[in-house]
C-alpha positions in Angstrom: -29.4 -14.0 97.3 -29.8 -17.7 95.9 -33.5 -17.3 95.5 -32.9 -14.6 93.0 -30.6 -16.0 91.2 -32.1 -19.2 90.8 -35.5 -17.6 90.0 -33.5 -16.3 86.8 -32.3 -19.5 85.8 -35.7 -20.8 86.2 -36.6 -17.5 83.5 -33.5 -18.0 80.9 -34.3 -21.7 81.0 -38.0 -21.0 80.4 -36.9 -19.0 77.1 -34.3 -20.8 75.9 -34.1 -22.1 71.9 -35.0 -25.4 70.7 -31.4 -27.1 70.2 -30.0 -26.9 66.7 -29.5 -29.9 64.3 -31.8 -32.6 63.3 -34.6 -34.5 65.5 -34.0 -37.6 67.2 -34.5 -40.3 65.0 -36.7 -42.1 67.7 -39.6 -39.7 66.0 -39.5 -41.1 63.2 -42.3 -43.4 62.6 -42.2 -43.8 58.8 -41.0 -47.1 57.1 -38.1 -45.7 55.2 -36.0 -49.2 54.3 -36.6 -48.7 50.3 -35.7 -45.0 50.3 -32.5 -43.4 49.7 -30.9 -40.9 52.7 -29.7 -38.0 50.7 -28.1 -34.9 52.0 -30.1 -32.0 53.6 -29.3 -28.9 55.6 -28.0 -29.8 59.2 -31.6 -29.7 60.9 -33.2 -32.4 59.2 -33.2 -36.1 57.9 -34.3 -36.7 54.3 -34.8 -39.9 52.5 -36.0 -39.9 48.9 -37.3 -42.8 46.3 -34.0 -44.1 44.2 -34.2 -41.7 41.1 -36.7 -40.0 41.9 -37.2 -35.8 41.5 -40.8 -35.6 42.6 -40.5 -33.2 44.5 -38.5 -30.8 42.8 -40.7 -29.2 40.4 -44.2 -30.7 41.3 -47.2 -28.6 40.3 -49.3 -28.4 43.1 -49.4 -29.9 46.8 -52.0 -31.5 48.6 -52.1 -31.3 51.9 -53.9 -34.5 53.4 -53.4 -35.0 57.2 -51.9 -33.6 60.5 -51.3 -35.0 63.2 -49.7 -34.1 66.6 -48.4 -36.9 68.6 -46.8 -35.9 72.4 -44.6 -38.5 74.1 -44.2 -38.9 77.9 -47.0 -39.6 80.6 -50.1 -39.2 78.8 -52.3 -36.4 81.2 -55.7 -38.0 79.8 -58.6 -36.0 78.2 -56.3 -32.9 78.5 -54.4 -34.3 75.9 -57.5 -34.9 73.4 -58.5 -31.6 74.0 -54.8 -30.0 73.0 -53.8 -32.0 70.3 -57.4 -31.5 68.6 -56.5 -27.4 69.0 -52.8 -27.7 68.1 -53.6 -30.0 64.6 -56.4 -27.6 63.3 -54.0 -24.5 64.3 -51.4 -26.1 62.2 -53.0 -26.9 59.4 -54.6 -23.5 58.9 -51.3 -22.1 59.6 -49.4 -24.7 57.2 -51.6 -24.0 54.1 -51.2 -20.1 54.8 -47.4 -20.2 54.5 -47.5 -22.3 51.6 -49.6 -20.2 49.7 -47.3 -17.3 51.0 -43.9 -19.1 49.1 -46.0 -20.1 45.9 -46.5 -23.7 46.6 -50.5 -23.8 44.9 -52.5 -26.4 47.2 -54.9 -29.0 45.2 -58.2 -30.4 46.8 -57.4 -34.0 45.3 -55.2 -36.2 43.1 -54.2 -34.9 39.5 -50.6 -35.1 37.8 -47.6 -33.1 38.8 -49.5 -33.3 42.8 -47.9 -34.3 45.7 -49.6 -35.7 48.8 -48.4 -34.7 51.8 -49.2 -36.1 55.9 -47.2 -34.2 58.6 -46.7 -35.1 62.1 -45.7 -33.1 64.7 -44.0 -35.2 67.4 -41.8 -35.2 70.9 -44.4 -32.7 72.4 -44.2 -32.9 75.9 -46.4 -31.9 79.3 -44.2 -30.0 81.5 -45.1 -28.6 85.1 -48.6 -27.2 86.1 -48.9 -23.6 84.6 -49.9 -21.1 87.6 -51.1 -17.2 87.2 -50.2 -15.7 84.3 -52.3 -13.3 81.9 -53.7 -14.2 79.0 -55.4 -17.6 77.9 -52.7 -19.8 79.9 -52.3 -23.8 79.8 -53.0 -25.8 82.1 -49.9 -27.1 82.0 -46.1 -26.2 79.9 -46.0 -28.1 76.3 -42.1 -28.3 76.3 -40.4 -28.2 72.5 -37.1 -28.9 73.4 -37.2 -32.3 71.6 -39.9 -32.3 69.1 -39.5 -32.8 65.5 -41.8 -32.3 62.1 -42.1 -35.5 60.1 -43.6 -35.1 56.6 -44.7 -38.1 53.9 -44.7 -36.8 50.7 -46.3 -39.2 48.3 -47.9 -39.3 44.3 -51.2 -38.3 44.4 -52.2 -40.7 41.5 -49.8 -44.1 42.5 -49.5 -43.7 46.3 -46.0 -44.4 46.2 -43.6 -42.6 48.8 -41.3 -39.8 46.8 -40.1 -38.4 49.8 -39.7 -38.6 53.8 -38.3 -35.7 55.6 -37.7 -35.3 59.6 -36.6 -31.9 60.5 -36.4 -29.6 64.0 -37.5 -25.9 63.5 -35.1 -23.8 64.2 -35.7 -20.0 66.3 -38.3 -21.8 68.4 -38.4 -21.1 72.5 -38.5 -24.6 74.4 -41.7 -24.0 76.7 -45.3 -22.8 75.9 -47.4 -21.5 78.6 -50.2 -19.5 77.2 -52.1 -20.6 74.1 -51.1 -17.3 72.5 -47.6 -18.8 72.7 -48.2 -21.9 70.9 -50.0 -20.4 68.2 -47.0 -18.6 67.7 -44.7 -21.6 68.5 -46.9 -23.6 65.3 -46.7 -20.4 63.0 -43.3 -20.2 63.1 -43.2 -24.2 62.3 -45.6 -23.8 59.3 -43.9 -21.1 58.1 -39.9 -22.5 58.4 -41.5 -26.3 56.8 -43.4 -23.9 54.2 -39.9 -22.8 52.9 -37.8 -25.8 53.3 -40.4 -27.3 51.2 -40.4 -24.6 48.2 -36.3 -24.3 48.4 -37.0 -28.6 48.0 -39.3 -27.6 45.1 -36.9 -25.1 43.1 -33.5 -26.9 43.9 -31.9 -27.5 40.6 -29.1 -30.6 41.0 
């Protein structure tokens, strides 16, 4: 009876959430010593420029650069291959749910826009993926510690407004078939989309 049993802790673990609460802060990689930490809901980090409201209120959003960046072993030219797929998924997906919440995206610098890089980070390669239907992996991307880190800066000045580091939530932990990821990457665009317009339309 153990091989039953432990075949369906293999399953439950395989479709477990993302944990809850912020990111580890060893994703971050921006420089955020002349910002301010301010409060934020419990599954993200948030610094801010001292007096600045930048990004409550802007006009328009422009959307510059994503980038994926996995930790652990690196698997070689599989990894080119995914993270080329998984950064033009994201952006298409990103600038969907944007539009969807009202945020207008702007093809270059003007007043009232706001730059803004993301980086999705603490991807990981998991086990070999074997059988399955669909288009599968070649091997698991696990989620169970990746985070979303977004630059938010003036489109005119360059100067940094805004850092955020934040864990979407409702996530499983394990991709194994493309079909899941894209799914995996809506759901991020879509939860950063409105964290960024409830940013946007928060009155102090």
């Amino acid at each position: 009876m153990r091989v039953p049993t432990l075949l369906a802790a293999s399953l439950l673990a395989s479709c477990a959430a993302v944990p809850s609460g912020p990111p580890s802060m060893s994703l971050l990689h921006s420089d955020v010593s002349g910002l301010v930490k301010v409060q934020a809901p419990r599954n993200r980090h948030q610094w801010e420029a001292p007096g600045s409201s930048a990004l409550r209120g802007f006009s328009a959003l422009q959307l510059t650069h994503v980038e994926v960046d996995f930790s652990g072993p690196d698997p070689g030219p599989l990894a080119a291959i995914d993270t080329a797929r998984i950064e033009s998924t994201l952006r298409t997906r990103v600038e969907a749910r944007l539009r969807e919440v009202g945020i207008r995206l702007a093809p270059g610098a003007a007043p009232g826009v706001v730059q803004m890089r993301m980086r999705l980070a603490g991807l990981r390669y998991g086990d070999p993926v074997r059988g399955g239907t669909g288009e599968t992996l070649r091997r698991q991307i696990r989620l169970q510690t990746l985070g979303i880190e977004g630059i938010f800066r003036d489109s005119e000045t360059g100067e940094v407004l805004a850092v955020v580091l934040t864990r979407p939530r409702g996530a499983t932990s394990v991709a194994e078939r493309w079909s899941e990821m894209e799914d995996v990457l809506d759901l991020f665009a879509r939860n950063f989309a409105r964290e960024v317009a409830a940013e946007r339309n928060r009155v102090d």
